[in-house]
C-alpha positions in Angstrom: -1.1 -17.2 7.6 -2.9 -14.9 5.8 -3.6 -14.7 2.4 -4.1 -11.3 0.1 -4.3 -10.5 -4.1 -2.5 -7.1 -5.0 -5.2 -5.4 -6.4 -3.2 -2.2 -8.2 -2.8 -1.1 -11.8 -6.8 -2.7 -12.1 -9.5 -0.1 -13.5 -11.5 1.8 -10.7 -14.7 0.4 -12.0 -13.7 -3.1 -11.3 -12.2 -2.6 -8.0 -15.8 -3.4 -5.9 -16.7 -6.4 -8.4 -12.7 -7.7 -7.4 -12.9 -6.8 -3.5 -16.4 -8.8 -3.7 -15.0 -11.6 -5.6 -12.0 -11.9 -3.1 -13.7 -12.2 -0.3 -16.3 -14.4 -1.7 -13.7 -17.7 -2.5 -11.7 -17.2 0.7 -9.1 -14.2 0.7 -8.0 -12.6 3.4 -7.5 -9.2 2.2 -6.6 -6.7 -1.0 -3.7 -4.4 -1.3 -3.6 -1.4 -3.4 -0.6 1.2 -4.1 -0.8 4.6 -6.0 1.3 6.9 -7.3 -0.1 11.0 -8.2 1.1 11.0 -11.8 3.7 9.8 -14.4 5.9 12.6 -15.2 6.4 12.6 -18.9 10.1 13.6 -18.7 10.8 11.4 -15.4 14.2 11.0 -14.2 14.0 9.4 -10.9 14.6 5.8 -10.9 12.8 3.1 -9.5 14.4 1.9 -6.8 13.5 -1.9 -7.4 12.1 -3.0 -10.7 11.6 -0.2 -13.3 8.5 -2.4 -14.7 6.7 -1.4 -11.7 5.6 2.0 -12.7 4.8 2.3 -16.6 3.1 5.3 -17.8 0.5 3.9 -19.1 -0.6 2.2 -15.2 -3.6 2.8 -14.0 -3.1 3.9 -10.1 -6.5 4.7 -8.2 -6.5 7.1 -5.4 -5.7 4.7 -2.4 -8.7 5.4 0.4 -11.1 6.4 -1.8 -10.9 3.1 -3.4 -10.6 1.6 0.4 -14.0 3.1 1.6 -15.5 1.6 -1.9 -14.7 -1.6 -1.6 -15.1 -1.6 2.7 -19.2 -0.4 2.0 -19.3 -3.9 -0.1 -17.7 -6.5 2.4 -17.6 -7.4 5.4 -14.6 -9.0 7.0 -12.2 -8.4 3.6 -8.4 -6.9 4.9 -7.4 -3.9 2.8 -3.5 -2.2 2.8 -1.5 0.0 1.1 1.5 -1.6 -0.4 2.4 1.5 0.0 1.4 4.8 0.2 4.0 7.3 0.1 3.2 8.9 4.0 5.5 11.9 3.7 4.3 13.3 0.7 1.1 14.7 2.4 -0.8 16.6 5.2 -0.5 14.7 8.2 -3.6 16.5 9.7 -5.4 15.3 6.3 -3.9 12.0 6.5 -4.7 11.3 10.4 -8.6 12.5 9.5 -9.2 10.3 6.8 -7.9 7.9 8.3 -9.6 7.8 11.3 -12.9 8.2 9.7 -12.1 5.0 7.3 -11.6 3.2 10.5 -15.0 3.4 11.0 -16.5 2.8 8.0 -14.4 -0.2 7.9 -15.1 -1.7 11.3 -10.7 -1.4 11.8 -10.2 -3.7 8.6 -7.8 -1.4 7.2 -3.7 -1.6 7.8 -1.9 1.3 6.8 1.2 0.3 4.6 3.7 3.5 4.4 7.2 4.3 2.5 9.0 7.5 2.1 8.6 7.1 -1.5 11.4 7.4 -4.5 10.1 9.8 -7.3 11.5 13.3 -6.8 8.7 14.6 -9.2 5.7 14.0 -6.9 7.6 15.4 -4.0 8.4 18.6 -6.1 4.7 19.0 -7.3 3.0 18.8 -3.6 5.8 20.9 -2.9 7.6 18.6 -0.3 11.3 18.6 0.2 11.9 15.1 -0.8 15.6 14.9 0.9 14.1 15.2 4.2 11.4 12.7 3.7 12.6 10.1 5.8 12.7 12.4 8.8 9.1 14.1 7.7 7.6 10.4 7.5 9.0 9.7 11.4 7.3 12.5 12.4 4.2 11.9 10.7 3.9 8.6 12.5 4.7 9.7 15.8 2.1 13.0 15.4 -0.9 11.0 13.5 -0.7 8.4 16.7 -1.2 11.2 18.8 -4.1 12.8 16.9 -5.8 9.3 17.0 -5.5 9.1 20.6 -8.3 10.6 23.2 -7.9 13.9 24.3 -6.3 16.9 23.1 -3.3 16.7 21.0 0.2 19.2 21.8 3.2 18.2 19.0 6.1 20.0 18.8 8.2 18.9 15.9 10.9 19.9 13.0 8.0 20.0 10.5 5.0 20.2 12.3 3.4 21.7 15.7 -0.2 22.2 16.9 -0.8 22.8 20.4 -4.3 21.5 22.2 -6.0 20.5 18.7 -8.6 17.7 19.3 -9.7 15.6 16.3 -12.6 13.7 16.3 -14.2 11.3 15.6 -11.3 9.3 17.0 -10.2 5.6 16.0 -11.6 2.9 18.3 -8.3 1.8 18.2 -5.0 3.2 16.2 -4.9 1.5 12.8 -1.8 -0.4 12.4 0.8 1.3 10.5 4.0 -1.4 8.4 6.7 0.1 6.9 7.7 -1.5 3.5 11.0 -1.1 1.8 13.9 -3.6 2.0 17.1 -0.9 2.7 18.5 -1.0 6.1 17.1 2.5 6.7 14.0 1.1 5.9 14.2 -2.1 8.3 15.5 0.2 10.8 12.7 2.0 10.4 10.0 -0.5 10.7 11.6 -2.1 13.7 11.5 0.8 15.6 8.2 2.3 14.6 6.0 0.1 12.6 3.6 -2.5 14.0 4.8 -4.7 11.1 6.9 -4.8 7.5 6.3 -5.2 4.0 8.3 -7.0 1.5 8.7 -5.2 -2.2 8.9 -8.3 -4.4 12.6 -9.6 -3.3 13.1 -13.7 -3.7 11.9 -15.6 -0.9 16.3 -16.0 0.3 16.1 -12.6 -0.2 13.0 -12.1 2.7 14.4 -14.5 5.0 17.6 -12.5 5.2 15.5 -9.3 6.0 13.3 -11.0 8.4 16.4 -12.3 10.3 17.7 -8.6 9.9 14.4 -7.1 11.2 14.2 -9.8 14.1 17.8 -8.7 15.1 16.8 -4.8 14.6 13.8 -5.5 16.8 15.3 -6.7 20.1 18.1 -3.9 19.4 15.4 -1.2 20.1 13.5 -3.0 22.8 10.1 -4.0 21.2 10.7 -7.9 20.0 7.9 -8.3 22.6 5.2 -6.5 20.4 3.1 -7.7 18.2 4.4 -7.2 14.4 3.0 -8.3 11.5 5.5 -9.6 8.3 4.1 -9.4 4.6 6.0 -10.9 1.6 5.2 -10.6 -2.0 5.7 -13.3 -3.8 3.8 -14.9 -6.9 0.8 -17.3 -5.3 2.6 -20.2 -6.7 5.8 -20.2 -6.2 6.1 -21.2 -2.8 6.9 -24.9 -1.6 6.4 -26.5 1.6 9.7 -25.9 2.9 9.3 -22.5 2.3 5.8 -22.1 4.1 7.2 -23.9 7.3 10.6 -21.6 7.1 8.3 -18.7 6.8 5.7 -19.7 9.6 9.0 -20.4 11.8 10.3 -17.2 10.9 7.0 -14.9 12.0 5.9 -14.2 8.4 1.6 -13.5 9.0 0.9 -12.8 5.4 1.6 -13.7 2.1 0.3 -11.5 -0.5 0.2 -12.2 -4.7 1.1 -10.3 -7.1 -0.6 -8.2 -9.0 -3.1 -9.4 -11.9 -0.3 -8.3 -14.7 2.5 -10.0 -13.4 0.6 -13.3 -12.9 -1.5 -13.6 -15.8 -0.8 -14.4 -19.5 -3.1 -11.7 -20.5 -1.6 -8.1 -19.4 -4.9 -6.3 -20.3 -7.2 -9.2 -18.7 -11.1 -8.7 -18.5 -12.8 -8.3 -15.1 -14.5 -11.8 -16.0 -10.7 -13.4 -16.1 -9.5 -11.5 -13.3 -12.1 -13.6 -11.1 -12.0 -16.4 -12.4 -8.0 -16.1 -11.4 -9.0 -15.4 -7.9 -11.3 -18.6 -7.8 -8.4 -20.4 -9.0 -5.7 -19.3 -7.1 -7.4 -19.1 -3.5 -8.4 -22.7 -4.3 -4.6 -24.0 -4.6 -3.6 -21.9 -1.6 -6.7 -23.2 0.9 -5.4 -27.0 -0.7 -2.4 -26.5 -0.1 -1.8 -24.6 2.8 -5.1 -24.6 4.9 
């Protein structure tokens, strides 16, 4: 099992010093998430936990902040938990990707959703009711930029014919789907190379693992590798609850993030580590 600290909401100046620190007592990896903006008038609702995006959160531009904290270590994970994949250029999307393989020696897993704020959508000028067909196609067409050769794509949104981008992944980064709907599942069982929890109870994870196992062999590719992400609060879990996850295929377990964990909201960099010294040390004690 591997272990990761939710990184988002911290201050872009303190995301090398927490990248370095992480990797330094024992984490696996870091996840970030982003959001463009907070509309001032917003009227889209969260689709889980409204406490999750506050207008006063501080959400750094997700690769950017990757390739920073990559330069600084050197076998640290790093994810998206999530980045909203239809919302942008694919073309874009599939270049800087490919390029932060590289700078990251493949240590980056790309976590993707189709997103819930209408506002962003209407601002990058993206029709946000077909996103969940846009994001399928993304996948598909960014796979086939990455591979070798010349890429031909005929789609509903997008079509290129013989385009060859370079410099190529070594290998395609792996992309999870997070989101716990049954579109969502459905949706990472047939395309993603793994899934990622949105902060649901540990009863609540096991029924949508047991869903996504079921959703797996349905479309023929229970045989591939897939990884399983659940984000829980570091100490939470019991040993019953690490063996029923190990039985069930969960590979990572990552914390939530430094607000949600800590007394202090508006903790200093200095207390931020020290919580990562502490909390890597209970879960290497406790579960190895």
């Amino acid at each position: 099992m591997r272990f990761w600290q939710c990184i988002t909401y911290s201050h872009p100046r303190e995301l090398v010093p927490l990248a370095k620190t992480a990797e330094q007592v024992g984490f696996d990896g870091v996840t970030v998430a982003e959001h463009i903006f907070y509309p001032q008038n917003l009227k889209s609702e969260h689709p889980y936990s409204a406490s999750a995006f506050e207008a006063t959160a501080l959400w750094s531009e997700v690769w950017t902040s990757i390739s920073a904290m990559a330069a600084v270590t050197e076998r640290l994970l790093f994810t998206t938990a999530v980045n909203v994949l239809p919302m942008f250029n694919p073309y874009d999307y599939a270049k800087t990707l490919a390029t932060l393989a590289h700078i990251s020696n493949d240590r980056v897993i790309v976590g993707a959703g189709v997103g819930w704020m209408k506002e962003e959508f209407d601002a990058m000028n993206v029709d946000f009711r077909s996103r969940g067909r846009r994001c399928d196609e993304m996948i598909a067409l960014i796979r086939e930029l990455w591979r070798e050769g010349p890429t031909t794509f005929q789609g509903e949104f997008f079509q290129c014919d013989e385009v060859l981008m370079l410099p190529s992944p070594e290998k395609p980064l792996p992309i999870w789907i997070g989101g716990k709907s049954e579109i969502a599942l459905r949706r990472a069982a047939r395309l993603g190379d793994g899934w990622m929890g949105t902060g649901e109870t540990l009863p609540e994870s096991f029924a949508l693992v047991e869903r996504l196992h079921e959703l797996r062999k349905e479309y023929g590719r229970d045989h591939l590798p897939f990884g399983i992400m659940t984000i829980q609060p570091a100490n939470t879990y019991s040993d019953e609850d690490f063996a029923r996850m190990q039985k069930l295929g969960f590979t990572d377990i990552a914390n939530w993030t430094f607000p949600f964990v800590m007394p202090d909201k508006n903790s200093s960099l200095e207390q931020k580590q020290e919580y990562l010294h502490i909390t890597a040390a209970t879960l290497r004690s406790r579960f190895g």
